[in-house]
C-alpha positions in Angstrom: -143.4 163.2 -38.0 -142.1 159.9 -39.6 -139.0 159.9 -42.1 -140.4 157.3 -43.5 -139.6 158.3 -47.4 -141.2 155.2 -49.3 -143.7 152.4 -47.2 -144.2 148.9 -48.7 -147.7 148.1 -46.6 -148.4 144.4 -46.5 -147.7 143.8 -50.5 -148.9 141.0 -52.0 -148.4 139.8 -55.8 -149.5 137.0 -57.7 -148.9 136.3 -61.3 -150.4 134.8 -63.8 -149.0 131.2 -65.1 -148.6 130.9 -69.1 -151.4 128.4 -70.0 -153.3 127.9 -66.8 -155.6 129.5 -64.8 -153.9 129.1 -62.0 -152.4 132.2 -60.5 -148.7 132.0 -59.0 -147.9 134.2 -55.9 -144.6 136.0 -55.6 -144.7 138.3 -52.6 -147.0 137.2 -49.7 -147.4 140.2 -46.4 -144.2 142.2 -47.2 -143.9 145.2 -45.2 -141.1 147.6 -44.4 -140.2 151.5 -44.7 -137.4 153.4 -46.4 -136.3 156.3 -44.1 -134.8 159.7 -45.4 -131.4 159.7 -46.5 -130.9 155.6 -45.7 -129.4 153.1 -48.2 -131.8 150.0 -47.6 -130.1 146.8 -49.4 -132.9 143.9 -50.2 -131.2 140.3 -50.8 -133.3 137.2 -51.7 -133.2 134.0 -53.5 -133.8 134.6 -57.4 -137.8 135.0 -58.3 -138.0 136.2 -54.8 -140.3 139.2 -56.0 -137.0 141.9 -55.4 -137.0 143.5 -58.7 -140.8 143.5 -58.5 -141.3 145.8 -55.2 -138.9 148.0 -57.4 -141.1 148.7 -60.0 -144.0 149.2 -57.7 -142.1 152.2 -56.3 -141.7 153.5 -59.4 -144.8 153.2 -60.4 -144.7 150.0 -62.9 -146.5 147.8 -61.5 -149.5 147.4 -59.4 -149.4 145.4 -55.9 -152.3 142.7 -56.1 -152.5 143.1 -52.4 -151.2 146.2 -49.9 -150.2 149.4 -50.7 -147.0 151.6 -51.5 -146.7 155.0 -50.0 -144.7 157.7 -51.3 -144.8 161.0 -49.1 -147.5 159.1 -47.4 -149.4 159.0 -50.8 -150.3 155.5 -52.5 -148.5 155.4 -55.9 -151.1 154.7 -58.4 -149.3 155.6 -61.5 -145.6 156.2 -63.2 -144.0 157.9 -59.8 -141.7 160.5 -61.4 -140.1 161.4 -58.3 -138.0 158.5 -58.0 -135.0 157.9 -60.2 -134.2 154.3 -61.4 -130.9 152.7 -62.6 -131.1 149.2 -63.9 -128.4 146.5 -64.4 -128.1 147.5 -67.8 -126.7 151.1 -68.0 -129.3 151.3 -71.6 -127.6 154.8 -72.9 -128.8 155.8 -76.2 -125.9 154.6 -78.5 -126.6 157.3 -81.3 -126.1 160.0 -78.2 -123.6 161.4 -76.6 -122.5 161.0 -73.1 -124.0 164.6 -72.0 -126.8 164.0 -74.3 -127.8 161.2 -72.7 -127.4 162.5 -68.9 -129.4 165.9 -70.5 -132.5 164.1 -71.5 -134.4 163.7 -68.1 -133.9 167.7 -68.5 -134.9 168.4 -71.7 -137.9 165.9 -71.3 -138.6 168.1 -67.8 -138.2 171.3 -69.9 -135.5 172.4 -67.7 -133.9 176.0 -69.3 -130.5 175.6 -71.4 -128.2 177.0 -68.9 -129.7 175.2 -66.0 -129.7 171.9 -68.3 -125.3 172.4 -68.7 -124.9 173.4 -65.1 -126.8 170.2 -64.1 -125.2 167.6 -66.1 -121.4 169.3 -66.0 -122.1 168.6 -62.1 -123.8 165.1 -62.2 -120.8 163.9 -65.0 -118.2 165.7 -62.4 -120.1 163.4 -59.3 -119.2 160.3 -61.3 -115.9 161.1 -62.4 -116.9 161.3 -65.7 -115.9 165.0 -67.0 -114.3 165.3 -69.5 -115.5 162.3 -71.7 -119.0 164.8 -72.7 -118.7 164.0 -76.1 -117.9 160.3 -76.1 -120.8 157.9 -77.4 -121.3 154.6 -75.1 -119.3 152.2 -77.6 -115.8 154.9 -76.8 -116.6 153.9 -73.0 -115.9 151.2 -70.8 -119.2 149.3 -69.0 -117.9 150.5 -65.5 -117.9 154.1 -67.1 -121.5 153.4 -68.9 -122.4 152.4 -65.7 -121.2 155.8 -64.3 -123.0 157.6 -66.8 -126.3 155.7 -66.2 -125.8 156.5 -62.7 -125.7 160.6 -63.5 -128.3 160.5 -65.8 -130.5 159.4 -62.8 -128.8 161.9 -60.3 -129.2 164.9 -62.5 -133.0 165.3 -62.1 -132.4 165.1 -58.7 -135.1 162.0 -57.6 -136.6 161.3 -54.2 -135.4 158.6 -53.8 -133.2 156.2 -56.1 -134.1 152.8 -57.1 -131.0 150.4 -58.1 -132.0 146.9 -59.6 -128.2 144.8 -59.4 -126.6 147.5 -61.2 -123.1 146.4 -60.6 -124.0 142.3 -61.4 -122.5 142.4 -64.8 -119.2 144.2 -63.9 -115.6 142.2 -63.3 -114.5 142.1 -59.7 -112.4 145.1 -59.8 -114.7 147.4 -61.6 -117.6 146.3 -59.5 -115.6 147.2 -56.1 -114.2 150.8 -57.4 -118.1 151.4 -58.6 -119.4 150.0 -55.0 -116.8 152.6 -53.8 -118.3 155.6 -55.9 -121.3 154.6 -54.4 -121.1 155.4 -51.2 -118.9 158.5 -51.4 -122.1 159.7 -53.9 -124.9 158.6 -51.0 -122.7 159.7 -47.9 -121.9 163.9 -50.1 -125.7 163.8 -51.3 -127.5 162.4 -48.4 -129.1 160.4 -50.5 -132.3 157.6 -50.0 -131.2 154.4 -52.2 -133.4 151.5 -52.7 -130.7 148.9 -54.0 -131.7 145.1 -54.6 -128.8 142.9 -55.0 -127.9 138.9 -54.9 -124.2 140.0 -52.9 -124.5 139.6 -48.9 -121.1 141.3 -48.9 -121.8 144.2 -51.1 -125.2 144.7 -48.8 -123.5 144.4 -45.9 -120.8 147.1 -46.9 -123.1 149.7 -48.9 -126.1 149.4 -46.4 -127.7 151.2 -43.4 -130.2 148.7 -43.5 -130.5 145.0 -45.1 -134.0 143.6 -46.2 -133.7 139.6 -46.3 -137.1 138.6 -48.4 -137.2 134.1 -48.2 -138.1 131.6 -51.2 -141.1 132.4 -53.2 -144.5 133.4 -52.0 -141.5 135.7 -50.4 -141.9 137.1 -46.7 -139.8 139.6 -44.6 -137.6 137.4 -43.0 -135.4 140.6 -41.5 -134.9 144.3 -41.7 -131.3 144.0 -40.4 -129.2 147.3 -39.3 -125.6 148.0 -40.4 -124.0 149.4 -37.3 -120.3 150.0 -39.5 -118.7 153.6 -39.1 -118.7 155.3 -42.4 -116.7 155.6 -44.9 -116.3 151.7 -45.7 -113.3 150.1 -46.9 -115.3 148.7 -50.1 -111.7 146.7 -51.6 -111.2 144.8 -48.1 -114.4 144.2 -46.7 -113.2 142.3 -43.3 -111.0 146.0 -42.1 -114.4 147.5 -41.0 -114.4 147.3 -37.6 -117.8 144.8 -37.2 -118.2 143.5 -40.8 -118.3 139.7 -40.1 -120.8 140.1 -37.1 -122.8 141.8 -39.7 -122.1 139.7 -42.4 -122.8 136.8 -40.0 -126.6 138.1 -39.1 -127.4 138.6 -42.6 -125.8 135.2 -43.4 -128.0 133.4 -40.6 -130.7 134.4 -42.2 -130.5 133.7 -46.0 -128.7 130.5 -45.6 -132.1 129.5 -44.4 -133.3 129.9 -48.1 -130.7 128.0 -49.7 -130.6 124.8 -47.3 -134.9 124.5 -47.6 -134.7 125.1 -51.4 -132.4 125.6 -54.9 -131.2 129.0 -55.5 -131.0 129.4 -59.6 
């Protein structure tokens, strides 16, 4: 039996182009699985189609061409077994930290003292107890980010679906977050979808790297990551095998930028 989790089966897209009939392609044949409990990074020039393949997992958005597969079911509609955290960490400002990471549960109708278990755990994950009653404005954006991050992790999803959620972070915050990260998907065994513009931080979060080309995007490689775990996330070139890794990633995407502009 496969542990194939989530199958993207020859996706196609095409878009529509504001004021013409003419209809613009995005993703052209893509086609690759997400195992059980992997971390599958997908890098690509910008207006490759990443985000897009995203939000057909969840649900979002329907392929033009191809299929997406679930359990081995095609997702026709708002998948509500996956969880997805976006670049923005978008907690409600007029909420509280644990009311924000309690919705999903309330919305689920999950009982009281199941809801406080859940979320004192998920805020715990993150590093975050303690700061239950804080709004969003009393905390910083790497712990906003933390808090988005728990209010996915506290319904417990299939599979999690992270669109660059560590782009708009400084350097250090982004590298202490990348670090959270993997102690999170290492203790839950989790199965993380993560799209991201960084070869580096691919290369160190990553089973697997998904290199898409210039749009109408194609698979150009499903690359492993053969690096012992845990990674040293703050000095990326200590782990034993990082620049032969980096290096096959690097051959290639460079591809992309020497045949065309990267924005």
């Amino acid at each position: 039996m496969s542990d194939s989790l989530l199958v993207f089966d020859g996706i196609g897209q095409d878009f529509p182009t504001p004021g013409r009939r003419a209809m613009v392609r995005v993703l052209d044949g893509i086609s690759f699985d997400i195992d059980r409990g992997k971390f599958v990074a997908v890098i690509g020039p910008s207006g490759c189609g990443k985000s897009t393949l995203l939000q057909m997992a969840a649900g979002l958005l329907a392929p033009t061409r191809g299929a997406v597969r679930h359990h081995g079911r095609n997702v026709t509609s708002v998948n509500t077994e996956v969880g997805f955290v976006p670049q923005q960490a978008q907690l409600f400002p007029w909420k509280t930290l644990q009311e924000n990471v309690e919705l999903p549960l309330l919305l689920r109708g999950v009982p009281t003292a199941e809801r406080r278990e859940r979320v004192a755990a998920a805020l715990k994950s993150v590093g975050l107890d303690g700061f239950e009653s804080h709004y969003p404005s009393q905390l910083s954006g790497g712990m906003q980010k933390r808090g988005s991050i728990a209010r996915t992790l506290v319904y417990r999803p299939d599979i999690i679906l992270m669109d660059e959620p560590f782009g708009a972070l400084d350097a250090q915050t982004r590298m202490v977050m990348q670090s959270d990260l993997q102690t999170l998907s290492i203790e839950a065994g989790a199965t993380i979808v993560f799209v991201t513009h960084d070869i580096t931080e691919a290369v160190l979060l990553a089973d697997n790297v998904v290199v898409l080309s210039q749009r109408p995007s194609r698979l150009l490689a499903n690359i492993p990551i053969d690096l012992p775990r845990p990674r040293n996330m703050f000095e990326p070139f200590r782990n034993a095998g990082f620049e032969a890794a980096y290096d096959a990633v690097w051959t290639e995407f460079r591809s992309q930028i020497d045949t065309g502009r990267v924005h």
